[in-house]
N, C-alpha and C positions, 0 to 999 in steps of 0.2 A: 956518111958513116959517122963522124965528126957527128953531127946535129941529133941521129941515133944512137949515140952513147951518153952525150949531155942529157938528152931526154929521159935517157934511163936511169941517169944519175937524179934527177930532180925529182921522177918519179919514185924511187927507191926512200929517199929523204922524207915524200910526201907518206908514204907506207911506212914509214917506222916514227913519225909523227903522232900516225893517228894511231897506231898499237898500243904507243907510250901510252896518249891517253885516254884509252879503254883501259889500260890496265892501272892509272893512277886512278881511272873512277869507279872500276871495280873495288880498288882498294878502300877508298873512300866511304861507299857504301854500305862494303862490309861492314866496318870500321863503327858507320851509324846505325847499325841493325843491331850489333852489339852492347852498343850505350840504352839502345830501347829498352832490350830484354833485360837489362839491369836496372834498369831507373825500375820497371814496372812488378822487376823481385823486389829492388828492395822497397815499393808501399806497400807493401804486404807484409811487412816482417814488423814485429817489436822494437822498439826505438833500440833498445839496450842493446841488441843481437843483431842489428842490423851488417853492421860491421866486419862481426865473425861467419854469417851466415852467407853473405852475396861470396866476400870475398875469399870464404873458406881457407880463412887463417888459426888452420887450428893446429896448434904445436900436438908434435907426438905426446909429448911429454906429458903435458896437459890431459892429453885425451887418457893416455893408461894412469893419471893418478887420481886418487878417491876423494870424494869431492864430503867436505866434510863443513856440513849446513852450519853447525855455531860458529866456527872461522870463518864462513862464508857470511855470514849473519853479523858477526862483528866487523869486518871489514867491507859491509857497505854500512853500516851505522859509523865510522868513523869516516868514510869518502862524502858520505853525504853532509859529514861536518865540516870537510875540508871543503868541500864545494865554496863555504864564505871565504875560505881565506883570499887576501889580494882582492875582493872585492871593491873596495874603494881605490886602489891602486888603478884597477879594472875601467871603472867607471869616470875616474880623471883622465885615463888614457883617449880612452875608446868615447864612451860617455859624454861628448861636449855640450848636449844640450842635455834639459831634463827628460824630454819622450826616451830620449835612449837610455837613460840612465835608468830610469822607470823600466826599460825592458830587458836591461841586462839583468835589473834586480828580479825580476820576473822567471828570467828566464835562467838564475840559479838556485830560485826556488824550485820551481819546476823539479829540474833536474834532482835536488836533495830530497824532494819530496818522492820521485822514483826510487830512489835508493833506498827510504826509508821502506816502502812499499819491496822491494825486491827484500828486505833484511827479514821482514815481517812474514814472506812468505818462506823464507828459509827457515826461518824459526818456527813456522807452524806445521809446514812439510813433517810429514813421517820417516820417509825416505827419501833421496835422492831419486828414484825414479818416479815419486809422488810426484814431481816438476814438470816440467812442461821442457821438451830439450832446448831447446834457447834459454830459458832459464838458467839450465843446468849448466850451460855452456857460458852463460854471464859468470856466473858463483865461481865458476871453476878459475875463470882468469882473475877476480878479484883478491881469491884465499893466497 
């Protein structure tokens, strides 16, 4: 009787063993099915709207106010100025060699050079729904 109850006890141990982990590898998998379908939204989206788009952070507030293209328009012509600021701060920091320095400077052009291009199209737009909605959804959080 003794030897039949140990056994059940050892068996019992071995069954919630392996439950656990079906269910940590259930969990797990989920988990990387999720990361998939995200990585593969977001190459698909615009650099700019990437952000607001996957992760659908978009304020109420935001959404019911009117999105108004020359404020929208001057306030990426001013972000893509401030892009340089700290720049050489930047590149002392981070920047230890010249390749990187070279790529950080690259890589805040870049970036001002979008903004310029996002301002340009705000100022040329007719209307706000002349945009493209990630567009509108950039403009919107910048004004």
């Amino acid at each position: 009787m003794k030897r039949l109850f140990s056994y059940l006890q050892v068996m019992k141990f071995r069954l919630l063993k392996v439950f656990g982990l079906i269910a940590i590898f259930g969990l797990l998998l989920s988990s990387l099915n999720g990361l998939n379908s995200a990585t593969v939204l977001a190459a698909s989206l615009t650099p700019e709207a990437d952000y607001y788009h996957v992760n659908d952070v978009n304020n109420p507030s935001q959404q019911e106010q009117e999105l108004d293209l020359e404020t929208s328009a001057n306030q990426a012509e001013i972000a893509a100025d401030k892009i340089y600021k700290g720049l050489d701060k930047t590149k002392d920091f981070i920047g230890k060699t010249e390749p990187r320095k070279q790529v950080i400077e690259q890589a805040r052009e870049q970036a001002s050079n979008r903004l310029k291009q996002q301002s340009e199209r705000a100022k040329s737009a007719k209307n706000p729904d002349s945009l493209d909605p990630n567009e509108r959804n950039f403009l919107k959080n910048i004004q």
